[in-house]
C-alpha positions in Angstrom: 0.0 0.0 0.0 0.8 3.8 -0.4 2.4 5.1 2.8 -0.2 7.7 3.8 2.4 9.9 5.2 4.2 10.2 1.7 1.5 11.9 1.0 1.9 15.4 -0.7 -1.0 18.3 -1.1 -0.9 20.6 -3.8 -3.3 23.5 -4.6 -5.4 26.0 -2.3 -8.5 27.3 -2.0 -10.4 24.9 -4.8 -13.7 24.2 -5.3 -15.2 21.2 -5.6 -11.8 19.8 -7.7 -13.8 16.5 -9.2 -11.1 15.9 -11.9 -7.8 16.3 -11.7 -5.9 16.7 -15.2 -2.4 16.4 -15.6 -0.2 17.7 -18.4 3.3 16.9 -19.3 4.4 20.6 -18.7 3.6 20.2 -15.2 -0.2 22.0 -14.9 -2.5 20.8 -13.1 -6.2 21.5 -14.2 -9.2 21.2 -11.6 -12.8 21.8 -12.3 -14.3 24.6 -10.1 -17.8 25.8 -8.8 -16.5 29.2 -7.5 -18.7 31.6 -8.7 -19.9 31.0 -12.1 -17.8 27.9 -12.3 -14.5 27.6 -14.5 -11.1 25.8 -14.3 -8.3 25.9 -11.1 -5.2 26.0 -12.9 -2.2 24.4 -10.5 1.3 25.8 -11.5 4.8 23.6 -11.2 5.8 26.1 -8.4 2.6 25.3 -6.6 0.3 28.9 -7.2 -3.2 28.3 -7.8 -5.4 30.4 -10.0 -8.8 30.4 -11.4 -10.4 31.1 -15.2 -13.7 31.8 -14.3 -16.5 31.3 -16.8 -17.7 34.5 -18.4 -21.3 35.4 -20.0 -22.6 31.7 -18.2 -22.5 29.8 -15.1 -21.6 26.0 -15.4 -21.1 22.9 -13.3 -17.9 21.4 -14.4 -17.5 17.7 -13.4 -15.0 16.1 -15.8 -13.0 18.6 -17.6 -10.7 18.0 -21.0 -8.1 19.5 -22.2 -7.8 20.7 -26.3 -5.1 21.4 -28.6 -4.5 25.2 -28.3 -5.8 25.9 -24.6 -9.7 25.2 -24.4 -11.5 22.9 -22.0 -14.3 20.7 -23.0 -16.8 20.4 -19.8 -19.0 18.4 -18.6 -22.1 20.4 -17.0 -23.5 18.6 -14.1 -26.5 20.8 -13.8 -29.3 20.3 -11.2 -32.1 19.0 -13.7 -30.6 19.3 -16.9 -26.8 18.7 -18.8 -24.3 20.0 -21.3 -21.2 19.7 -23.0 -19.6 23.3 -23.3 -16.5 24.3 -24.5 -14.2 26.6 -22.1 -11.3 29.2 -23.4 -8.3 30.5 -21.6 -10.5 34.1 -21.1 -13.6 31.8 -19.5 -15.8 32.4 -22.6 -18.4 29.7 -23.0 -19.9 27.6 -25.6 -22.2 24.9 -26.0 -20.9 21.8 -27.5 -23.8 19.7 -26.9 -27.7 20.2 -25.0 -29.6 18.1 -26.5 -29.8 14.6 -28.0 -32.4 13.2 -29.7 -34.9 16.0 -29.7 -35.2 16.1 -25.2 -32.4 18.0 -23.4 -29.3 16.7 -21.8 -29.2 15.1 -18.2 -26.7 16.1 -16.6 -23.3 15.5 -17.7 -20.8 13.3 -15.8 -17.3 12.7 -17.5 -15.7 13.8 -20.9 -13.1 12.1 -22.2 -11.0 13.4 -25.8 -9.1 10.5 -27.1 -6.1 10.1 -29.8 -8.4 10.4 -32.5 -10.4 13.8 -32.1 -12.9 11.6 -30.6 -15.4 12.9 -27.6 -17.0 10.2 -25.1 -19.1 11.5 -22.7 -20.4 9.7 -19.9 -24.3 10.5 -18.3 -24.9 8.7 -14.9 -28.3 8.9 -15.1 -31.5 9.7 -16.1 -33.3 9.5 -13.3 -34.0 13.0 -11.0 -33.1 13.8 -8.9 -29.8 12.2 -9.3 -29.8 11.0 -5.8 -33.0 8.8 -6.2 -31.0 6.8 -8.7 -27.6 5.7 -5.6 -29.2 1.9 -6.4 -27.9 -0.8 -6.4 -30.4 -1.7 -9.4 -29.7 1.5 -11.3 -29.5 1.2 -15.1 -29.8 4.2 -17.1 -26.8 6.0 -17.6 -25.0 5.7 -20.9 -22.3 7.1 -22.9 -22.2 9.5 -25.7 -19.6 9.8 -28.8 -19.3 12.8 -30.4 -17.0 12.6 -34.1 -17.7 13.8 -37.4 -20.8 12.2 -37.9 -22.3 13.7 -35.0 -23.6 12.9 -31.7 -24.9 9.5 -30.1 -25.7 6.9 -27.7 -22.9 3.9 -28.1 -23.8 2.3 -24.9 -26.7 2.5 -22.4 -28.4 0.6 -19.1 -25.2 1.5 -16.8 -25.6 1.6 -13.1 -24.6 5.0 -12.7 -22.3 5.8 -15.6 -19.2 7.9 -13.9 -15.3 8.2 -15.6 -14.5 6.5 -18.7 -10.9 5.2 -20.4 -9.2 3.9 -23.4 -6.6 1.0 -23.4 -3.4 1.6 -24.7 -4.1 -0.1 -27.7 -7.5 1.6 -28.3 -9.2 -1.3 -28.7 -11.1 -1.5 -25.4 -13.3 1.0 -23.4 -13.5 1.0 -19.6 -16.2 2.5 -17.9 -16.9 2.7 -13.8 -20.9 2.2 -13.1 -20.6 3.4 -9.4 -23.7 2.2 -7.9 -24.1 -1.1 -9.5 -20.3 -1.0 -7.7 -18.6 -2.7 -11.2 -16.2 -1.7 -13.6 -17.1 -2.8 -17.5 -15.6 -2.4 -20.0 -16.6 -3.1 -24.2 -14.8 -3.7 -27.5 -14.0 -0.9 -29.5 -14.5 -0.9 -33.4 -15.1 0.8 -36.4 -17.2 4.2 -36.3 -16.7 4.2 -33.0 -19.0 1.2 -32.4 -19.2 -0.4 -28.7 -19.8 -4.1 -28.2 -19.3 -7.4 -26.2 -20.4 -5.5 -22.6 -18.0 -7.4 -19.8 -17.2 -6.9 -16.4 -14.0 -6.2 -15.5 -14.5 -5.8 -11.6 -17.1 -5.7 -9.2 -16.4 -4.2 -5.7 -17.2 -5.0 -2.0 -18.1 -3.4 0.8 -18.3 0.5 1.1 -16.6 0.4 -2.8 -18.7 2.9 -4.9 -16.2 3.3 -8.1 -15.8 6.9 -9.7 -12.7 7.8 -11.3 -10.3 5.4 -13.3 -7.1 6.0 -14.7 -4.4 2.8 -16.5 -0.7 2.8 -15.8 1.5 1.0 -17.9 1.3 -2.3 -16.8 -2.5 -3.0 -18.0 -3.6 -2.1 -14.5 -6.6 0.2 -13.9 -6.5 2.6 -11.2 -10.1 3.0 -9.5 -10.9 5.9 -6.6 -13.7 5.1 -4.6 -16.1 7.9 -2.8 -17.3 7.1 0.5 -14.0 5.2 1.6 -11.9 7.1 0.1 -9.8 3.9 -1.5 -7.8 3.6 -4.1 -7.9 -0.1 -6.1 -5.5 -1.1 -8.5 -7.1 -3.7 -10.6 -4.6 -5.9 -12.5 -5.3 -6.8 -16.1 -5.8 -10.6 -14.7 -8.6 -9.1 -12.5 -6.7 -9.2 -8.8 -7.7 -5.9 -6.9 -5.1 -4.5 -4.6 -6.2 -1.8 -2.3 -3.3 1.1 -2.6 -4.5 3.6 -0.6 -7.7 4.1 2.0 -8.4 7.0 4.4 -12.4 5.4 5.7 -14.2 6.0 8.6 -15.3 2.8 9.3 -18.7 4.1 11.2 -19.4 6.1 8.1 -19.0 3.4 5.3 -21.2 0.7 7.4 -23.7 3.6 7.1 -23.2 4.2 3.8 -23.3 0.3 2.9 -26.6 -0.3 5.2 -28.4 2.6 3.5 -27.1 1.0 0.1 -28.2 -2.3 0.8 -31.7 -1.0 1.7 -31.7 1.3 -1.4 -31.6 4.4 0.7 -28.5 6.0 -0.3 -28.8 9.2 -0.6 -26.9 12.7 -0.4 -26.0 12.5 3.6 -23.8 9.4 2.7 -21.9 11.2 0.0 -22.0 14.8 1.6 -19.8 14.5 4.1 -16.1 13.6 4.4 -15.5 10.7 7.4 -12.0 10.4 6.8 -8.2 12.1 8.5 -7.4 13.4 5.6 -8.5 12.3 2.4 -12.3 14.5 1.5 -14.2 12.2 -0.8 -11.5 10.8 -3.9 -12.9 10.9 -7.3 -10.2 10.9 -9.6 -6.8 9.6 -10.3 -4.9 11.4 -12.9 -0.9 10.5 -13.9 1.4 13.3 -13.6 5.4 14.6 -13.2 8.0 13.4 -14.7 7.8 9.8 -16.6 3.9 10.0 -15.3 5.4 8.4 -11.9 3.4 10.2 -9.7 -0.9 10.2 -9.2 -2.9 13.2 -8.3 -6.2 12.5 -6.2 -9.1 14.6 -7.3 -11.3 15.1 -5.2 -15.3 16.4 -4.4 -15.4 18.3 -0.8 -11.5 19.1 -0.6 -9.8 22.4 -1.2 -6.8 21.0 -2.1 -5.4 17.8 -4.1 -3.2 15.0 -2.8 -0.2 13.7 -4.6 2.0 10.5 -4.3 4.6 8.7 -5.9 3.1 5.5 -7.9 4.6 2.1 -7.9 4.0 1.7 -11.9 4.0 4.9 -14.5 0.7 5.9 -15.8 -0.3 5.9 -19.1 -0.2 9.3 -20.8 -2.9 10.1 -21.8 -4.1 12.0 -24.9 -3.4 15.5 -23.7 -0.5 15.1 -22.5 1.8 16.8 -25.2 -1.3 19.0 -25.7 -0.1 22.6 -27.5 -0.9 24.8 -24.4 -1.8 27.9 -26.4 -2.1 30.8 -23.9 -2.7 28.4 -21.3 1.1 28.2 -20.8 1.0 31.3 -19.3 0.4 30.1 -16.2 3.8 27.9 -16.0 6.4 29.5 -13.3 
């Protein structure tokens, strides 16, 4: 396991830092839900500063970077979703409101791939969103966006949270956190999903959110509520790396879940020493060797040195544009 006293912080005053998102430069990029919402920029030397979102408010969740400095978003809005597009001044554009003639839910998790390609995850349909922390849950689904447009590639997840491509590109993963599994489907031409597995499925007080793969094959998963990090090995083995629970608080949590009564008091509030809710992992520093927690009631991020490199993912050579202003 990680030593929980190697553990480093970086970043002040954030707010509500979901998604951590490395780049090779050395920025850090957080979500944020300070005043009309934007993107926490985390410099080498350690200052934080904000782009706040101009002309709009949104509800970032998962946040991508683009070639040239923009940010795709995912809006996590209280009844309804989008996918907006950020710039380094905080203007705002709407990527994607509506699908099929009825408007977005809300948005969970966008991921921009090698190819140009946008997935976008939506938990659920259900709302309020809480109603839906089920066990039996089944209606969150994923979205790609290329050049032939916008749809539905996968549906019926139990809770549809952070998505990922394997190194080869031939396989997606996806975490459904209240059906407490990780699946994962075959990737092929037009950006076609099939052959649904399951990869993992989780114990006790395990409610999977974010995902991240180093370079061994091995997935790393971030668990709310317990505030655990699982490394699942390509042969299926789980490893817990890292846990900062409350033990009081996740038999709770796992009593309400078993009853189907889950709700926002479990998830709310941070029963932990340290560690306020995980529910991200991203790769970062040099050679990817290190793993950046985000994180959903912390005002800061924690940092620690990982036993295998991560994968880089697609950004991570990203042309900054006049994002690099922000490097020290």
């Amino acid at each position: 396991m990680i030593d929980f006293a190697t553990l480093e912080w970086i970043g002040e005053g954030l707010q509500r830092p979901e998604c951590a998102l490395a780049h090779g430069s050395g920025l850090i990029f957080a979500p944020s839900w300070e005043r009309n919402g934007g993107v926490s920029v985390i410099s080498p030397g350690g200052a934080t500063r904000t782009i706040g979102a101009k002309g709009a408010t949104v509800r970032p969740n998962g946040i991508a970077l683009e070639a040239g400095g923009t940010f795709l978003l995912a809006d996590l809005g209280d009844e309804f979703g989008a996918l907006n597009r950020m710039d380094h001044e905080g203007r705002v554009e709407p990527v994607l409101t509506e699908l099929d003639g009825r408007r977005l839910p809300p948005a969970n998790f966008v991921l921009l791939d090698g190819e140009g390609r946008i997935w976008l995850t939506v938990s659920t349909t259900v709302r309020p969103r809480a109603d839906d922390y089920r066990k039996g849950a089944n209606t969150g689904f994923i979205v790609l966006i290329d050049g032939a447009g916008a749809r539905i590639v996968a549906d019926g997840l139990g809770y549809a949270n952070e998505c990922a491509l394997s190194a080869d590109g031939e396989t997606l993963f996806v975490n459904e956190t209240f059906a407490r599994r990780t699946s994962a489907y075959r990737l092929g031409a037009n950006g076609a999903l099939s052959g649904r597995r399951v990869v993992a499925e989780y114990g006790a007080g395990t409610y999977p959110d974010g995902m991240a793969l180093d370079v061994e094959g091995a997935l790393w998963i971030t668990s709310i509520v317990s505030n655990r990090v699982i490394r699942v090995m390509p042969g299926g083995e789980q490893r817990v790396m890292l846990e900062d629970m409350d033990s009081a608080h996740v038999d709770w949590a796992e009593e309400a879940w078993e009853s189907d009564r889950l709700g926002r008091p479990h998830l709310d509030q941070a029963k932990s020493s340290a560690l306020r809710n995980i529910s991200n992992l991203a790769f970062a520093g040099e050679g990817l060797g290190q793993a950046v927690l985000g994180c959903l009631l912390g005002d800061r991020l924690a940092r620690f040195d990982s036993p295998a490199p991560g994968l880089a993912p697609a950004h991570w050579r990203a042309d900054l544009g006049p994002l690099a202003r922000f490097l020290d």
